[in-house]
Structures are given as structure tokens and as C-alpha cells.
C-alpha positions as MATLAB code, in Angstrom:
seq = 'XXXXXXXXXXXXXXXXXXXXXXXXXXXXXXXXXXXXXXXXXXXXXXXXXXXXXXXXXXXXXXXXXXXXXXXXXXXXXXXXXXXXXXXXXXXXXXXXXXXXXXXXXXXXXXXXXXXXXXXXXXXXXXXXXXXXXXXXXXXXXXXXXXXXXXXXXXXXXXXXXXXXXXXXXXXXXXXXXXXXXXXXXXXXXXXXXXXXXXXXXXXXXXXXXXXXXXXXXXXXXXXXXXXXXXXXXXXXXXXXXXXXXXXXXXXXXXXXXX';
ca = [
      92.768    7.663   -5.414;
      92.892    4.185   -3.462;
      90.440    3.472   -1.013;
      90.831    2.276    2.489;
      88.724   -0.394    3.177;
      87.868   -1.782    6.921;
      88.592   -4.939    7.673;
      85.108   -7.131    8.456;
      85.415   -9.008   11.814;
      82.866  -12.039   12.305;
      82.375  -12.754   15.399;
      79.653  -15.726   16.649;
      79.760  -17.013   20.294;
      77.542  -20.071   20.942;
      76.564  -20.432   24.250;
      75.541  -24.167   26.266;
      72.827  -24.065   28.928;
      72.504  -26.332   31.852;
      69.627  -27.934   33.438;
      68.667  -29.990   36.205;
      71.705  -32.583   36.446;
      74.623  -31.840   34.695;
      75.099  -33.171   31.467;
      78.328  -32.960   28.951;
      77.807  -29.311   26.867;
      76.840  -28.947   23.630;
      79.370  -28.178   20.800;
      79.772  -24.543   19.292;
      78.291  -24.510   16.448;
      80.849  -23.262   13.256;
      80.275  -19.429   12.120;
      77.898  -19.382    9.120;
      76.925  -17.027    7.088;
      73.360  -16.932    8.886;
      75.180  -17.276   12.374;
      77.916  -14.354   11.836;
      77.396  -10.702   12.973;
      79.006   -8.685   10.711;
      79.629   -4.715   11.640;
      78.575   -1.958    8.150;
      81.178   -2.254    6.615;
      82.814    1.764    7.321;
      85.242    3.838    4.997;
      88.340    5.801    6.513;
      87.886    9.723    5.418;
      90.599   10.323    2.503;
      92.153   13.373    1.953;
      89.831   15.904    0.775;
      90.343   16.791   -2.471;
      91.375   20.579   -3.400;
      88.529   22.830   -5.067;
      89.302   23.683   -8.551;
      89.480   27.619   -7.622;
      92.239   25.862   -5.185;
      94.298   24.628   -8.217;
      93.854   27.219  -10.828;
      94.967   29.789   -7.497;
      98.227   27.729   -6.965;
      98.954   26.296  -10.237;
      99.344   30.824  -10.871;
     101.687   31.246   -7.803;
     103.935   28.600   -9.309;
     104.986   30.764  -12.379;
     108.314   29.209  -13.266;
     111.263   31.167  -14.027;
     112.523   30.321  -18.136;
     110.524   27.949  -19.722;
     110.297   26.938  -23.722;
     107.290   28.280  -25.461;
     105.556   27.033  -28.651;
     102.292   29.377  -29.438;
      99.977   30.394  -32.010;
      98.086   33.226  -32.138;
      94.901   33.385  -34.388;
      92.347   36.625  -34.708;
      89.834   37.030  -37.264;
      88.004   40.136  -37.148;
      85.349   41.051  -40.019;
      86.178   38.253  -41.838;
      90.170   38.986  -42.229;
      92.265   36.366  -40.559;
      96.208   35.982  -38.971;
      97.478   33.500  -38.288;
     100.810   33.812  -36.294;
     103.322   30.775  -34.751;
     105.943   31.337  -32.417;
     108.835   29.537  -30.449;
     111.143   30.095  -28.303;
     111.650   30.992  -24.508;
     109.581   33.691  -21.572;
     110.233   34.305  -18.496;
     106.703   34.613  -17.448;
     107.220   36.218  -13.709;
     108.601   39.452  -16.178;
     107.633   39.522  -19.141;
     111.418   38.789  -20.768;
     112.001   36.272  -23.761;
     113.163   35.596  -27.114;
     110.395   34.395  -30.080;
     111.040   33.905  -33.452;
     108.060   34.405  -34.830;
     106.389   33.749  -38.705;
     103.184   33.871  -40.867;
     102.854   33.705  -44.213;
     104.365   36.744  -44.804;
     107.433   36.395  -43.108;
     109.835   35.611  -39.968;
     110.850   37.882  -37.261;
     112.424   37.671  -33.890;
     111.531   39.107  -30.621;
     113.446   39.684  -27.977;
     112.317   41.425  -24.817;
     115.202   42.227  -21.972;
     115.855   44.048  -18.986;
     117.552   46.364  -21.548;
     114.906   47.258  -24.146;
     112.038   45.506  -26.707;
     114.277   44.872  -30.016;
     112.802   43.254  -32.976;
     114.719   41.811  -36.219;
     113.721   41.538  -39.782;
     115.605   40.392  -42.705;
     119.004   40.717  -40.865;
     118.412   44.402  -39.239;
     117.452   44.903  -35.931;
     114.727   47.124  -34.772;
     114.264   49.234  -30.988;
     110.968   49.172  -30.288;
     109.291   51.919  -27.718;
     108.166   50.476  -24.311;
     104.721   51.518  -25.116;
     104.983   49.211  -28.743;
     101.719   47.842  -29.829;
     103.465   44.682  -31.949;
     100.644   42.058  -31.666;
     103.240   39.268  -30.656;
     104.195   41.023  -27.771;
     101.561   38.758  -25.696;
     103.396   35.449  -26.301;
     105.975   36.861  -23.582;
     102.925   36.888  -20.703;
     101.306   33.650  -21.415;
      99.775   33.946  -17.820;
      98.374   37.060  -17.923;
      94.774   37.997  -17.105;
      94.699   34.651  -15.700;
      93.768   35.660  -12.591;
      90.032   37.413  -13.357;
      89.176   33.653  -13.687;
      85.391   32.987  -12.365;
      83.158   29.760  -12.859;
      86.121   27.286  -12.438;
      85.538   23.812  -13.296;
      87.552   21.211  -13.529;
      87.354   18.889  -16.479;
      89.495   15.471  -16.162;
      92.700   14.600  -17.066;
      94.629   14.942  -19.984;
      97.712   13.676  -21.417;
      99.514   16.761  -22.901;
     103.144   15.786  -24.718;
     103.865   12.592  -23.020;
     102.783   14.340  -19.285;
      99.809   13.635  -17.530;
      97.545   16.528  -16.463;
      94.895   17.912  -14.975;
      91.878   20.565  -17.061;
      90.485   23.289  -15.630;
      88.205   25.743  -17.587;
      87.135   29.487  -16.474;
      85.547   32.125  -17.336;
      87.805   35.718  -17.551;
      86.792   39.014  -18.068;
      86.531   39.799  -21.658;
      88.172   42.917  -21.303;
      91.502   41.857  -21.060;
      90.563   40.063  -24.402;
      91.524   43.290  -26.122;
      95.194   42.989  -24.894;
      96.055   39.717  -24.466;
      94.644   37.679  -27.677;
      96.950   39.179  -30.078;
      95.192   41.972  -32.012;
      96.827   44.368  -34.605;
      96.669   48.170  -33.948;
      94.330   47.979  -36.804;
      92.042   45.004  -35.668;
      91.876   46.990  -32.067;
      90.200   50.293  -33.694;
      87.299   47.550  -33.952;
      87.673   45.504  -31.347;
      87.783   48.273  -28.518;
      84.494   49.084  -29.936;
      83.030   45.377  -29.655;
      80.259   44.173  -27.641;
      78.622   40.679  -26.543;
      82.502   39.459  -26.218;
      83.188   36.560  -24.046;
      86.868   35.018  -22.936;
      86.854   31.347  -22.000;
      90.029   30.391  -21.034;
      91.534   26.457  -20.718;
      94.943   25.301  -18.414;
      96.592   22.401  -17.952;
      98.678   21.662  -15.146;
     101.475   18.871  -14.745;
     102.208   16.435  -12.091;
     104.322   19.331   -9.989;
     101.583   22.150  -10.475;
     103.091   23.966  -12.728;
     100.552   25.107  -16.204;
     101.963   23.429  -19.675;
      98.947   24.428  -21.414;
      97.095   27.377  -22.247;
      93.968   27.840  -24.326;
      92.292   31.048  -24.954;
      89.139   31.889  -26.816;
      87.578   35.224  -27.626;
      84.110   36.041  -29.464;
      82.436   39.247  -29.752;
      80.717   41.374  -32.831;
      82.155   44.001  -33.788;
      79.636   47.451  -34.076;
      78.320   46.043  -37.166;
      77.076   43.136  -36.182;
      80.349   41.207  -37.997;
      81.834   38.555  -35.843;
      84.857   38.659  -33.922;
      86.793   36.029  -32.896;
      90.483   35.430  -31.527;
      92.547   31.789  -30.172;
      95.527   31.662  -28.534;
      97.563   28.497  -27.580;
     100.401   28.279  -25.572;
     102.548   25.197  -24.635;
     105.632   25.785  -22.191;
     107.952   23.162  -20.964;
     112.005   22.658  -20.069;
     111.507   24.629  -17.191;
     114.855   26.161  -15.400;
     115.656   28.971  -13.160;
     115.868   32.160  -14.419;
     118.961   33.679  -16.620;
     119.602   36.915  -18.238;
     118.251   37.257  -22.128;
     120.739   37.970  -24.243;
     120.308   41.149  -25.859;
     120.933   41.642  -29.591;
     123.751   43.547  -31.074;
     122.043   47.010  -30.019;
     124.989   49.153  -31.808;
     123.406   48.164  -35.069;
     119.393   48.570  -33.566;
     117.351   51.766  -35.469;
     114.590   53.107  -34.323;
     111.745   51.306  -35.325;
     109.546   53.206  -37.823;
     106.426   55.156  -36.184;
];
């Protein structure tokens, strides 16, 4: 941020006295250091700077309407770890997108439309119930839970793919850990039952306000005393207005098995 800096004016006035019969004056004497008054030197008031709680508030209210998404999501509860990637495109203000998603198991794709929640594997497409528990199903809201952010902070700047940004961290309520980091139905039956957890979250936010960024981290122990731990990483960029998902060829979607 530059700084305004006042201007120093020196001024010295010299003055010649008279007495008795007059008598040519004396020459002013040159300014000199010792001889100049010089005001404190004052700073103009800059703009005052936003709070962090500010930015995180705003950066929020500017969700974008289609952006590109690159995530990975990463639990490890008991000791068993996933380790799911994703890319693709979400329209974060509702929850619409298509991910094609793999692990070391195999690759599936997502799609979530005004229509339905349809998921494809090896060629077939699958119609999922709007109450579906798939664990990928997150990487379509990378925003949410966002806002039960407490203990703001902002932490520098960061360059993040070529753009500069700014860091804030935050605190969120680990509640919303159990449905937004990413757990199987399976990993949940212990997770729901966790305690100590915490939920620190990390955003970064571009030029124009908008978050590229977003870190997650989850730890807890699970009722056994076995530690439980969850990351998830978002990156979003190439952001557009909004435009329908197109939905898959639905005449050849089954059910998806219960």
C-alpha cells in the first residue's frame, strides 16, 4: 500500500534591527540546517484496511456461477485410508456439476442437474436417490459450511496458479465435518460417534474476491480412542455465468442398487 508522505516546508526569516542612526541592514543569513524550522513530519490517513471477518464475509457472497474444479478428497478413519481426485465443473450457488472422479479402484462420473443425481460406471449409468450418501457428492458444494467460520485470521499472500492471493484461516464447527469432508456410509457409523474433532478450514481469494482455494482439515478419535482424520482440497477457476448441465442419456439410467 503506498504511503503519502507530507511535503517538509523550511521556512527561516532573519530579521535586521536598527539603532541609534541608521545604518545599511544586515544580510539574511542562508537557511541551515541549525537555522530551519521544520514542522513533524505528518502522514495522510490511508484507507483503512478491511477486517479479515470482512473478507472471508464477502469473498462468500461472491459465489460465482460455473467454475472448473480440481479436488481431492482424503479420510482416514481407524487406520483405513481413501484417497479420491476429481475434476470437472460446480455450480456452487446450487449444488449442480459434472466430476469425473477416480481412486485406485476405479473412475466414475458425477453429474448432478436440475433433473436428477446420475452416476456412471463402466459405460452404464446409474439414478441416484436425492437423499444418496455417495461420498463425492461434497465436491459439488465446495463452499459449504463456510459460513460457521470463527477466529478469522488472515495469513499473507499467496501465489496460487499464476494468481496472486490473499490467506485467511478459520475455525468451523466440527459438526459439519461429518458431511462435508467426504466420508463413506461406512466411515460415518464411526465418525458420527467421534469426539475431540476439530475443522480448520483455509481460503484463498483472487484479485476480484472471488475464493480459488479451499483447504479443509478434520481430526477427531473415534470411540476407541483411534484417530480420525479427513483433508479436502479444492481449486476452482475459468469462472463464467451460469448454464444448464447437461444431463446424461437418462433412457438408459437404472436405479442405482440400495
Amino acid at each position: 500500500m503506498a504511503r503519502n508522505t507530507a511535503v517538509i516546508i523550511a521556512v527561516a526569516f532573519a530579521i535586521a534591527g536598527c539603532a541609534g542612526t541608521e545604518t545599511a541592514p544586515e544580510p539574511v543569513p542562508s537557511p541551515t540546517q541549525s537555522t530551519s524550522i521544520a514542522p513533524e513530519p505528518t502522514e495522510t490517513a490511508s484507507p483503512e484496511q478491511t477486517s479479515p471477518d470482512q473478507d472471508w464475509a464477502d469473498a462468500l457472497a461472491a459465489i460465482p456461477g460455473r467454475a472448473s474444479i480440481d479436488a481431492q478428497l482424503i479420510t482416514n478413519v481407524e487406520g483405513f485410508e481413501r484417497i479420491v481426485s476429481g475434476s470437472g465443473i460446480v455450480e456452487s450457488s446450487n449444488g449442480n456439476g459434472d466430476i469425473t472422479w477416480s481412486d485406485d479402484l476405479a473412475t466414475t462420473r458425477e453429474v448432478i442437474t436440475d433433473e436428477g443425481h446420475f452416476l456412471e460406471l463402466d459405460g452404464t449409468w446409474f439414478e441416484l436417490g436425492a437423499d444418496s450418501a455417495v461420498p463425492t457428492k461434497v465436491g459439488f458444494t465446495p463452499l459449504e459450511g463456510l459460513d460457521s467460520a470463527d477466529s478469522i485470521v488472515r495469513t499473507g499472500s499467496e501465489n496460487v496458479l499464476g494468481v496472486e492471493t490473499t490467506r485467511l484461516n478459520a475455525e468451523l464447527d466440527p459438526q459439519i465435518g461429518n458431511r462435508t469432508m467426504g466420508f463413506s456410509g461406512e466411515e460415518l457409523t464411526v465418525v458420527d460417534e467421534a469426539t475431540n474433532a476439530t475443522l480448520i478450514a483455509t481460503i484463498w481469494i483472487d484479485d476480484e474476491g472471488r475464493i480459488v482455494r479451499v483447504l479443509r482439515e478434520y481430526s477427531a478419535l473415534s470411540p476407541d480412542g483411534d484417530p480420525i482424520n479427513a483433508t479436502s482440497l479444492y481449486l476452482l477457476g475459468d469462472f463464467t455465468e451460469s448454464a444448464p448441465i447437461d444431463v446424461p442419456e437418462t433412457a438408459e439410467a437404472i436405479p442405482a442398487p440400495v
